[in-house]
C-alpha positions in Angstrom: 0.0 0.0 0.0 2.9 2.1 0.8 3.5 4.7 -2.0 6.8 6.4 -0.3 8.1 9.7 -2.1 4.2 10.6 -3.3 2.5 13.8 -2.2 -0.3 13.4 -1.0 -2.3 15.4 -3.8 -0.9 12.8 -5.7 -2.2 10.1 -3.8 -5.3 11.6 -3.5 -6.2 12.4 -6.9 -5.5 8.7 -7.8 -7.7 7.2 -5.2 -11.0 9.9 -5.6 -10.3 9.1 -9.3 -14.1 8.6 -9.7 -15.0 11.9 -8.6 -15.1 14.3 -11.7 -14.7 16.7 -13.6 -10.8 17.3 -13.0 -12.3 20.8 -11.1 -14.4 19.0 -8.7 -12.2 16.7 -7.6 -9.1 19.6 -7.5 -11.3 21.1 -5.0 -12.1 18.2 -3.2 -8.3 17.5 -2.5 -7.4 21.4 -2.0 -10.6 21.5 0.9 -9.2 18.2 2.8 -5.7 20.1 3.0 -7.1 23.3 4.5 -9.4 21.7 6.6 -6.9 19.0 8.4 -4.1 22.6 8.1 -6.8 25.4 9.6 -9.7 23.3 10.6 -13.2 23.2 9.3 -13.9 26.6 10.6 -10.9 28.9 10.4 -10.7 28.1 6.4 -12.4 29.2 3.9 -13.8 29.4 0.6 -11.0 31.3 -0.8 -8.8 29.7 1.1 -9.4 26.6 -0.6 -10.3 28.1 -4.0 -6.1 29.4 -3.8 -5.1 26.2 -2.8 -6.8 24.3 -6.2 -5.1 26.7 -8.2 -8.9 28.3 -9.0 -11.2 31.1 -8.5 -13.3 31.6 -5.3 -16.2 31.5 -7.4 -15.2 28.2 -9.1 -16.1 26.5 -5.5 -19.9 27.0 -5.8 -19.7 25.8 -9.5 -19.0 22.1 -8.0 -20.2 22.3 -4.7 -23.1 24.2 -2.6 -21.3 24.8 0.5 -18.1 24.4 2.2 -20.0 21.8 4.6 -21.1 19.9 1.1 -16.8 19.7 0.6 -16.7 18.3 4.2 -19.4 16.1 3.9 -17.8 14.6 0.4 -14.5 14.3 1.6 -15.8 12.3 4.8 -18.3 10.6 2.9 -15.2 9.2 0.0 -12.9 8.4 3.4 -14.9 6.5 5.7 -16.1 4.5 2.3 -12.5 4.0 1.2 -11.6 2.7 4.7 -14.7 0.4 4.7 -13.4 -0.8 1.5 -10.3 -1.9 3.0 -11.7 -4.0 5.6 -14.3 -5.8 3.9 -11.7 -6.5 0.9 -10.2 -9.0 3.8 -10.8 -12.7 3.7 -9.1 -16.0 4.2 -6.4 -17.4 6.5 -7.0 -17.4 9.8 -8.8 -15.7 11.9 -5.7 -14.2 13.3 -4.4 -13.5 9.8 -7.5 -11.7 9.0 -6.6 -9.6 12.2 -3.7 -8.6 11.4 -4.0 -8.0 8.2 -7.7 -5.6 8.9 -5.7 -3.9 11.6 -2.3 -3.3 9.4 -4.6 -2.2 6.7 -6.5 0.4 9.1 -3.7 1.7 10.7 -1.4 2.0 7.5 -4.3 3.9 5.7 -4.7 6.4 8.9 -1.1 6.9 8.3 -0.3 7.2 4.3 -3.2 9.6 3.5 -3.0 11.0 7.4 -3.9 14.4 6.1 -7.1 13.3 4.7 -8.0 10.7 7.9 -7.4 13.8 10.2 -10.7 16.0 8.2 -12.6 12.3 8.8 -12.0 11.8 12.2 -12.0 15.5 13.9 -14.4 17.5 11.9 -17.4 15.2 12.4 -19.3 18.5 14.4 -19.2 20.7 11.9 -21.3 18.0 9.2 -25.3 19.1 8.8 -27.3 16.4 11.2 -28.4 14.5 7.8 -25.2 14.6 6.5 -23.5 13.2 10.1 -25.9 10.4 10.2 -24.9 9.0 6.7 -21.3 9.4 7.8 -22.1 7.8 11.2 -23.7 4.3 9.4 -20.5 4.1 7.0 -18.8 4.5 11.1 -21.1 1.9 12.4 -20.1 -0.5 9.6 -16.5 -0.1 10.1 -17.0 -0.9 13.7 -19.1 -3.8 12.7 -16.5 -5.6 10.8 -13.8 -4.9 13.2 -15.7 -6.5 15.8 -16.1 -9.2 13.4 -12.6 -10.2 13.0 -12.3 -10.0 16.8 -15.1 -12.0 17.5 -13.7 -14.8 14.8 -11.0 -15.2 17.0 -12.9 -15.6 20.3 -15.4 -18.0 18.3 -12.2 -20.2 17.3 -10.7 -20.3 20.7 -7.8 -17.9 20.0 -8.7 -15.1 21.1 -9.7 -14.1 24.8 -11.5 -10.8 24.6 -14.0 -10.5 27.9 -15.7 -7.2 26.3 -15.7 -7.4 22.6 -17.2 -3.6 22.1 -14.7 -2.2 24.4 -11.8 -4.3 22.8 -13.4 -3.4 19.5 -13.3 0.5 20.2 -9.7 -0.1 22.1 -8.0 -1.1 18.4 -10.2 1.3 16.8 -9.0 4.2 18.4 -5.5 3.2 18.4 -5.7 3.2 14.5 -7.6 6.4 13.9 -5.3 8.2 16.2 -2.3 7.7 14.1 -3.9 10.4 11.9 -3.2 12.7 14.9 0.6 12.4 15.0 2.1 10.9 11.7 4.2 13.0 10.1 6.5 12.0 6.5 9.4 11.3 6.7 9.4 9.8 10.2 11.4 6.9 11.7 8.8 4.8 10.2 6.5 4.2 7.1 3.1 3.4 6.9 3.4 -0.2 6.2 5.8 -0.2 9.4 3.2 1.3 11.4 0.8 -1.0 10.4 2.8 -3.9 10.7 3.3 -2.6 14.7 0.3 -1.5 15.5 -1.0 -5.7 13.8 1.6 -6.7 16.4 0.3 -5.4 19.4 -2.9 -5.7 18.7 -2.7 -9.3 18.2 -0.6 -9.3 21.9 -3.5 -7.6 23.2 -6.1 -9.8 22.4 -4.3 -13.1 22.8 -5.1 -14.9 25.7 -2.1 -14.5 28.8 0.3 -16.9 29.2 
């Protein structure tokens, strides 16, 4: 998954490939950089307009609102993330783990920029628009659980409060958005890769 070197404009405007024409999805991209830079509320219109290279008019062409921008941006990340973990099947139930956990975490890390809009500007979405967001949320919850509660099905796992364990790894993946920085002592596969690690630990019974 790891796409080392890549901006993450780049990354970006290969992944939202769908969304089109080349303007909306420009603005789309510019919007999830001044958000996760200046939060939802300090940026705005022009602000973004600037940073797509386009006119502060141009914004309204593609997009009602600046919420509509926030609402797209979490609505294309939370899919793309649920994407990830339902694309997981086979091996074990611990392999499925670790590879859904590696997965999460790595993506919370290479397109951190993005994942930091998802997961901290969730107030500022209209209360239609923050209930579609939360199913997409529910769902990714749902088949986290799932691959937890495999393991406790197959006896490998020993996991007394599935939610609370479910929420635990959860958390500790989405908060790699807060702090990951390029360049660092490690790359998104590595973090994934650790963060599989001690998740598996965690869950595994003692002993």
């Amino acid at each position: 998954m790891t796409t080392t070197g890549l901006d993450e404009f780049a990354l970006l405007d290969e992944t939202w490939r769908a969304v089109t024409p080349d303007a909306a999805r420009r603005m789309l991209i510019a919007a999830a950089h001044a958000f996760a830079e200046k939060g939802y509320h300090a940026t705005t219109t022009r602000d973004i307009a600037s940073l797509a290279g386009m006119s502060p008019a141009a914004v309204y062409i593609h997009y009602r609102s600046k919420e509509e921008l926030l609402f797209n941006i979490s609505l294309l990340g939370h899919e793309t993330s649920l994407a990830l973990l339902n694309g997981i099947e086979g091996g074990d139930a611990a392999q499925r783990l670790r590879t859904a956990v590696s997965a999460f975490a790595g993506w919370h890390a290479e397109f951190h920029t993005t994942a930091r809009v998802v997961q901290y500007e969730l107030g500022a979405l209209t209360p239609e628009h923050h209930a579609e967001v939360a199913e997409l949320r529910r769902q990714i919850e749902q088949r986290m659980r799932s691959f937890i509660a495999d393991g406790v099905a197959e006896g490998v796992f020993d996991v007394g409060d599935l939610k609370g364990a479910t929420l635990a790894v959860l958390s500790l993946c989405i908060d790699v958005a807060r702090w990951y920085q390029p360049g660092g002592r490690r790359t998104p596969d590595e973090i994934g890769a650790l963060y599989a690690d001690l998740v598996l630990r965690m869950v595994r019974p003692a002993g």
